[in-house]
Short mmCIF file of the C-alpha atoms (twelve columns), coordinates in Angstrom:
data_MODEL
# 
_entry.id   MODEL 
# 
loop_
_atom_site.group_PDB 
_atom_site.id 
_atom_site.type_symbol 
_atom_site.label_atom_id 
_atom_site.label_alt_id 
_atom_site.label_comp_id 
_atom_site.label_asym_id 
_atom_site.label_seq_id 
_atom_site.Cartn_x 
_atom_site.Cartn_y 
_atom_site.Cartn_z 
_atom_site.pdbx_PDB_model_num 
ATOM 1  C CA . UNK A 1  -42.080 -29.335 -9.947  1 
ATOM 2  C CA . UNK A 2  -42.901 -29.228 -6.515  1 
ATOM 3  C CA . UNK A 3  -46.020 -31.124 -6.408  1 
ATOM 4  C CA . UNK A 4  -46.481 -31.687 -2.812  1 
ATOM 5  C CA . UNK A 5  -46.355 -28.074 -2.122  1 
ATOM 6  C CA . UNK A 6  -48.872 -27.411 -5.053  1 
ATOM 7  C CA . UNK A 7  -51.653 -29.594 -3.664  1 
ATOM 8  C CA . UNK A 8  -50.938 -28.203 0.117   1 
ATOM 9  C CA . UNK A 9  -51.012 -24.813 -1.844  1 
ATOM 10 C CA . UNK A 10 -54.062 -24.972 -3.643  1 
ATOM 11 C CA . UNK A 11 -56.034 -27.005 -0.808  1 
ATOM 12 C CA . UNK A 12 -55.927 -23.366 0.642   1 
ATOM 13 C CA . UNK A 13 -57.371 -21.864 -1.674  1 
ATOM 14 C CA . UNK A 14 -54.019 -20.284 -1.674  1 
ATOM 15 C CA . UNK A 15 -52.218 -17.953 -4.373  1 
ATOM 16 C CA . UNK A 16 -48.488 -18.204 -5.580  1 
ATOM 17 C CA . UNK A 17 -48.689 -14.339 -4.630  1 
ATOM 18 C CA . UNK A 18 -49.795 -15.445 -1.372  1 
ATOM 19 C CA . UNK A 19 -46.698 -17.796 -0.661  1 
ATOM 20 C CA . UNK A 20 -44.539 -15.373 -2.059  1 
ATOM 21 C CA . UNK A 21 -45.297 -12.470 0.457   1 
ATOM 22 C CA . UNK A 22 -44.880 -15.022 3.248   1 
ATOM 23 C CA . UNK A 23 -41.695 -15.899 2.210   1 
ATOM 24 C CA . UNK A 24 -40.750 -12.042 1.558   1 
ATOM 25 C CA . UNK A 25 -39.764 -12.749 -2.509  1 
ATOM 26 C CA . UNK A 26 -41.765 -11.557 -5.578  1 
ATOM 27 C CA . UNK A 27 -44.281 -14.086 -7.288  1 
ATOM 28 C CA . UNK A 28 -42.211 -14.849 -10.320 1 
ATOM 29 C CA . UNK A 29 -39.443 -16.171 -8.092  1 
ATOM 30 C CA . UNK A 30 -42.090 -17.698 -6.438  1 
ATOM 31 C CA . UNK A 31 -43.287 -19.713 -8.971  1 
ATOM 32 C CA . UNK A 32 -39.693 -20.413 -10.879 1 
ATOM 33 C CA . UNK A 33 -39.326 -22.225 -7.369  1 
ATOM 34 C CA . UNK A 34 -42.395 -23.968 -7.448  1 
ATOM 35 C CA . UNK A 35 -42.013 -25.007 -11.365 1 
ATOM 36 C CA . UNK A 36 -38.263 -26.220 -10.183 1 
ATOM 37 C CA . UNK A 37 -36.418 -23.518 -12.367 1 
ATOM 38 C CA . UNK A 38 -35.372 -22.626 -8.874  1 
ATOM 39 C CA . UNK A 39 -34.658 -23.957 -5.240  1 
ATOM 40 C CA . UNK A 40 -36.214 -23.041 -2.303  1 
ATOM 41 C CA . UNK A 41 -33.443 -22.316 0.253   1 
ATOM 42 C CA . UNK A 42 -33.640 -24.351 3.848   1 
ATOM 43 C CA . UNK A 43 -35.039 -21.344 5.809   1 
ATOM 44 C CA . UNK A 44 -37.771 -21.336 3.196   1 
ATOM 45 C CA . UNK A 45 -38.919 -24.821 3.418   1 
ATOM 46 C CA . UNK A 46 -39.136 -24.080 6.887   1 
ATOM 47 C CA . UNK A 47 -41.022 -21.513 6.685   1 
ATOM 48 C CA . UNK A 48 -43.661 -23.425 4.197   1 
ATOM 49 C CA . UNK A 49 -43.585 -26.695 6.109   1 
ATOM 50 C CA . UNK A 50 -44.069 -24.748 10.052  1 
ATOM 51 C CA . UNK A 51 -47.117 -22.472 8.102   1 
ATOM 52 C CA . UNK A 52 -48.797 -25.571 6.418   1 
ATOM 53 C CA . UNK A 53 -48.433 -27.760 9.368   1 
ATOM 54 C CA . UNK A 54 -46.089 -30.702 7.754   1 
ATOM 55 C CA . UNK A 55 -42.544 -31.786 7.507   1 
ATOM 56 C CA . UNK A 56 -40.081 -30.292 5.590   1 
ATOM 57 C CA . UNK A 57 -40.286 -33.847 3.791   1 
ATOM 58 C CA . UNK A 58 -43.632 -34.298 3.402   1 
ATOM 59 C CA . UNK A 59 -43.780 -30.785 1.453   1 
ATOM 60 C CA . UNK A 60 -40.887 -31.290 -0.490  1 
ATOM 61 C CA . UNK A 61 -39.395 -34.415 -0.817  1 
ATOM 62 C CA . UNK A 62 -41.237 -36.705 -4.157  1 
ATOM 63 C CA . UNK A 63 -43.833 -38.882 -2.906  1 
ATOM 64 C CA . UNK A 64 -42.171 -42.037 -3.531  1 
ATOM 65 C CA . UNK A 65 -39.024 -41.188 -1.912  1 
ATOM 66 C CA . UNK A 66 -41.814 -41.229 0.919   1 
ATOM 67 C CA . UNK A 67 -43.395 -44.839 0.640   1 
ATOM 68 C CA . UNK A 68 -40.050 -46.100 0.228   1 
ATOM 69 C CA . UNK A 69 -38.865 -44.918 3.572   1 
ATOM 70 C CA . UNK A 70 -42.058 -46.225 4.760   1 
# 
């Protein structure tokens, strides 16, 4: 699960449907990305992390890999 990206997602009041169209793919491989059936490819992290405003790691990286590189 990509649990960073959920929380940034649903902060915005934002749909799967709605990350999907950004990314140009259909909602259900949306979500089988976001659930972890699937991997986002590196131009779509990019993509997510430039239109929320982080870093690639802060969206999709776990949060303890985080604090221990702190």
């Amino acid at each position: 699960m990509q649990w960073n990206l959920i929380i940034e997602r649903k902060k915005q009041n934002l749909s799967q449907d709605d990350l999907a169209k950004i990314l140009n793919i259909s909602k259900d491989t949306y979500g089988r990305k976001e659930r972890g059936q699937l991997q986002f490819n590196q131009d779509e992290m990019f993509l997510l992390s430039e239109y929320f405003g982080k870093t690639v790691e802060e969206i999709f990286l776990p949060r303890n890999c985080i604090k221990n590189a702190q």
